[in-house]
C-alpha positions as CSV (number, residue, x, y, z in Angstrom):
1,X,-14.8,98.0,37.4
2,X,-14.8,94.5,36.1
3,X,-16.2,93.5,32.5
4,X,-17.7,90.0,32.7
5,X,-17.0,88.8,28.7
6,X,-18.5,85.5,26.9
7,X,-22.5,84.3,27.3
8,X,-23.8,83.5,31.5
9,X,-25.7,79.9,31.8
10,X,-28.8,81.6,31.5
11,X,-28.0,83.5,28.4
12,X,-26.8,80.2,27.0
13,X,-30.2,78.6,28.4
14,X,-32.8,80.9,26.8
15,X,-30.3,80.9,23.2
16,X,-30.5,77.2,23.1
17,X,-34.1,77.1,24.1
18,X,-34.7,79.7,20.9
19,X,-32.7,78.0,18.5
20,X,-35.0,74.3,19.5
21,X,-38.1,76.3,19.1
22,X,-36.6,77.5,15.4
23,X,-35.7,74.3,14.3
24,X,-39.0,72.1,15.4
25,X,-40.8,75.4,13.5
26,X,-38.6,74.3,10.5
27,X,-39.1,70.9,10.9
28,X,-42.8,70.9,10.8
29,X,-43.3,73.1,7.7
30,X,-41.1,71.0,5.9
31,X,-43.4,68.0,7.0
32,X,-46.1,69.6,6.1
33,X,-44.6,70.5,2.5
34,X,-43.9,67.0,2.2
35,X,-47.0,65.6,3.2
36,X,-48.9,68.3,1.0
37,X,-46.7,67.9,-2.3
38,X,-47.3,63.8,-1.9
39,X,-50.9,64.4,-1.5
40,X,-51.0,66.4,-4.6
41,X,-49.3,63.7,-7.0
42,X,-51.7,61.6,-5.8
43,X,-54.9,63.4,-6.5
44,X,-53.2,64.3,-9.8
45,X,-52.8,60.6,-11.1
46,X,-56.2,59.9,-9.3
47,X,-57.9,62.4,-11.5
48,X,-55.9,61.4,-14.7
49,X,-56.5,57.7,-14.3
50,X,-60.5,58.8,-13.2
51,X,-60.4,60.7,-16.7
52,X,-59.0,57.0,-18.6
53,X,-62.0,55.2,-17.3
54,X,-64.4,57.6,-18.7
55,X,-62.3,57.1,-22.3
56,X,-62.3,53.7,-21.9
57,X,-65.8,53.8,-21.5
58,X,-66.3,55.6,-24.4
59,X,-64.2,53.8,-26.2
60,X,-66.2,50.7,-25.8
61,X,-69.4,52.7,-26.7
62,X,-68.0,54.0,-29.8
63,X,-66.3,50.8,-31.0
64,X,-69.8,49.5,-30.9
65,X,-71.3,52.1,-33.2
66,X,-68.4,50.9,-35.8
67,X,-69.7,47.1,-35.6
68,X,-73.5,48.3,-35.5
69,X,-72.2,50.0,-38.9
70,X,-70.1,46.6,-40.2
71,X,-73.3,44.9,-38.6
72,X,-70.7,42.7,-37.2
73,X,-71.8,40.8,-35.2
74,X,-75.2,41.4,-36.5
75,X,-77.1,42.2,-33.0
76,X,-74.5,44.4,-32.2
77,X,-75.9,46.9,-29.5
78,X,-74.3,50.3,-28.4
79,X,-73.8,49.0,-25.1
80,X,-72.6,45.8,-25.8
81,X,-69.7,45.5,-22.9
82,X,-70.9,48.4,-20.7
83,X,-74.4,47.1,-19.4
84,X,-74.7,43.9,-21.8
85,X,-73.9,41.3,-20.7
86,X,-72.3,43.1,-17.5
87,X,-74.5,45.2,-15.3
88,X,-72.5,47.7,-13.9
89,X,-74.4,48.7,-10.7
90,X,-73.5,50.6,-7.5
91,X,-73.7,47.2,-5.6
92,X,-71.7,45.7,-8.2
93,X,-68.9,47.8,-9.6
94,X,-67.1,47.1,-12.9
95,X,-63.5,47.5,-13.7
96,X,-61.6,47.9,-17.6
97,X,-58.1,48.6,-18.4
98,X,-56.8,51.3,-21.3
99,X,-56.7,48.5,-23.6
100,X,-60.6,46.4,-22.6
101,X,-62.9,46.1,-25.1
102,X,-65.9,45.7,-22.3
103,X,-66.4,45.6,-18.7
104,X,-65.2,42.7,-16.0
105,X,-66.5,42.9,-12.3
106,X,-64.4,45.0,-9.9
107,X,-62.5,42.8,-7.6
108,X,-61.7,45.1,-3.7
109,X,-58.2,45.3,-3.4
110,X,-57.7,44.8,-7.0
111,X,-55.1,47.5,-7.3
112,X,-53.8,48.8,-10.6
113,X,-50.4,48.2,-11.9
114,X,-47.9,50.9,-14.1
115,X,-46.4,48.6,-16.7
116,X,-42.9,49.0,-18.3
117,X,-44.8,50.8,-21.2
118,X,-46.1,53.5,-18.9
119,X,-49.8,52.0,-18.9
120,X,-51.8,51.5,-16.3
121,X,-53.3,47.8,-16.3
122,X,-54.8,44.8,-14.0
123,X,-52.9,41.9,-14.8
124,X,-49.5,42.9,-16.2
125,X,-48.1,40.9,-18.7
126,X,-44.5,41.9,-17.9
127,X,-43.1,40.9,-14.8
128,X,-41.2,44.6,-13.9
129,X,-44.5,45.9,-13.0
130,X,-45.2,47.9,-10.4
131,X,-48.3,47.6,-8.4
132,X,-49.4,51.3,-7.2
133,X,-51.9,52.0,-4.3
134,X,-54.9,53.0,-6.3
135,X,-58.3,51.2,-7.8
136,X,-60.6,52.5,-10.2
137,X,-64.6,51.3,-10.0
138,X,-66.4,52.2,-12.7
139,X,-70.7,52.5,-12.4
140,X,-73.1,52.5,-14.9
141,X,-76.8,53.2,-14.6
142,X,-79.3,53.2,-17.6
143,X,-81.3,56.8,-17.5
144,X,-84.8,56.4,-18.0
145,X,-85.9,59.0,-21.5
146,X,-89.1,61.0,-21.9
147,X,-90.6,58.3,-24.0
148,X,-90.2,55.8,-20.9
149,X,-87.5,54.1,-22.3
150,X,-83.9,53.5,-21.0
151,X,-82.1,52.6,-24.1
152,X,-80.4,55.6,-25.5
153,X,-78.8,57.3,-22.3
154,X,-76.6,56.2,-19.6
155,X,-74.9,57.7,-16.8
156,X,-71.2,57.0,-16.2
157,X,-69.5,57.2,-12.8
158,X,-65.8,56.5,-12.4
159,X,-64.3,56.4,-8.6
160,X,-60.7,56.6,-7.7
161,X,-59.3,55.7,-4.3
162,X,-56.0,55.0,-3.1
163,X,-54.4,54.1,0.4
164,X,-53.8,57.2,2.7
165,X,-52.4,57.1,5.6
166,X,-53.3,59.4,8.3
167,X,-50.9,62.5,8.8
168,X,-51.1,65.6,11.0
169,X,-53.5,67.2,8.4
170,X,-56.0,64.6,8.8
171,X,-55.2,62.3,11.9
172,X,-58.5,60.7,12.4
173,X,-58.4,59.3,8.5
174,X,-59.7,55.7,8.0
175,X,-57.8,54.4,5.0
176,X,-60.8,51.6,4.3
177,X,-63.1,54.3,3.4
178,X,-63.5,56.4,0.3
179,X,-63.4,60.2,1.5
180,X,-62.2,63.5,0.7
181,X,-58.5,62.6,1.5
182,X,-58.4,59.6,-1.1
183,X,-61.0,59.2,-3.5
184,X,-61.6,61.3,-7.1
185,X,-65.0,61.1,-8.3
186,X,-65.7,62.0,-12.1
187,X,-69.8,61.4,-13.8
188,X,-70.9,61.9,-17.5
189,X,-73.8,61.2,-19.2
190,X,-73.6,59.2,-22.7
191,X,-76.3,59.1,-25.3
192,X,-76.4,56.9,-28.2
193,X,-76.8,59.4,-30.7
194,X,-76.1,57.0,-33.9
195,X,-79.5,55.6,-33.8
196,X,-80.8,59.3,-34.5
197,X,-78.2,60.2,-36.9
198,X,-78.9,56.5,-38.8
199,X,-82.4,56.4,-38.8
């Protein structure tokens, strides 16, 4: 009785056809890795640079409280920079770097730019910066008090977007809106407690 040795055509057939299906498998979870780990870096420096317009915000707010206290310039206001002169509205966005000591109109497609310094900033000094897909909007809305008035409180919404491609985890994505694949949202409510404290 004869012993056929070595693989028939259709052994080799369904081992080849195996091995393809093992490798495409492969293949696709490291696309998916890839397309995942990217998307995390950029929610990450989305949230961080989300979380630097609400300091710069406050910044402003409390470098006003020092020159109400130096009384310079005498009609200094706390929200000289955040809704005076600039009105920060919905309809009307505002924008501020790390180092801005008040508020300029958002520009669309006014992207941010990392400096050789490591900061992020509109118009770099430095030529070897590096514009990066993101923009910041910052909003501002007065909050009306129990006593009628809308001085003392103000409600501070910074929005983060960036451009997104679409990917095989969301294929229908339209990268000129601001959605759940490309935009960080952060709100906070400031008060302008130095009135009470110095009355």
């Amino acid at each position: 009785m004869n012993s056929s040795k070595g693989f028939t055509i259709i052994e080799l057939v369904i081992s080849i056809f195996i091995l393809s299906v093992a490798l495409v498998g492969i293949f696709s979870a490291f696309s998916v890795v890839i397309i995942l780990t990217s998307d995390s870096a950029d929610r990450l420096t989305a949230t961080y640079l989300a979380q630097e317009g609400m300091e710069i915000v406050r910044n402003i707010r409390d470098t006003n409280w020092l020159n109400m206290d130096a009384a310079s310039p005498a009609n200094a206001t706390w929200v000289d920079g955040l809704t005076n002169p600039a009105s920060c509205t919905i309809d009307a966005p505002c924008q501020a770097d790390y180092n801005a000591k008040s508020m300029s109109y958002y520009v669309p497609g006014n992207y941010l730019y990392l400096n050789a310094a490591g900061f992020y900033v509109y118009n770099p000094t430095d030529s070897s910066a590096t514009k990066t897909k993101f923009e910041r909007e910052i909003i501002i809305t007065p909050i009306q008090d129990v006593d009628g008035s809308s001085d003392h409180i103000i409600k501070v919404k910074v929005q983060v977007s960036w451009d997104e491609k679409a990917t095989i985890l969301n294929p229908g994505f339209s990268a000129n809106t601001c959605g759940a694949y490309n935009c960080i949202t952060t709100e906070e409510t400031l008060y302008d407690w130095y009135n009470y404290v110095h009355q």
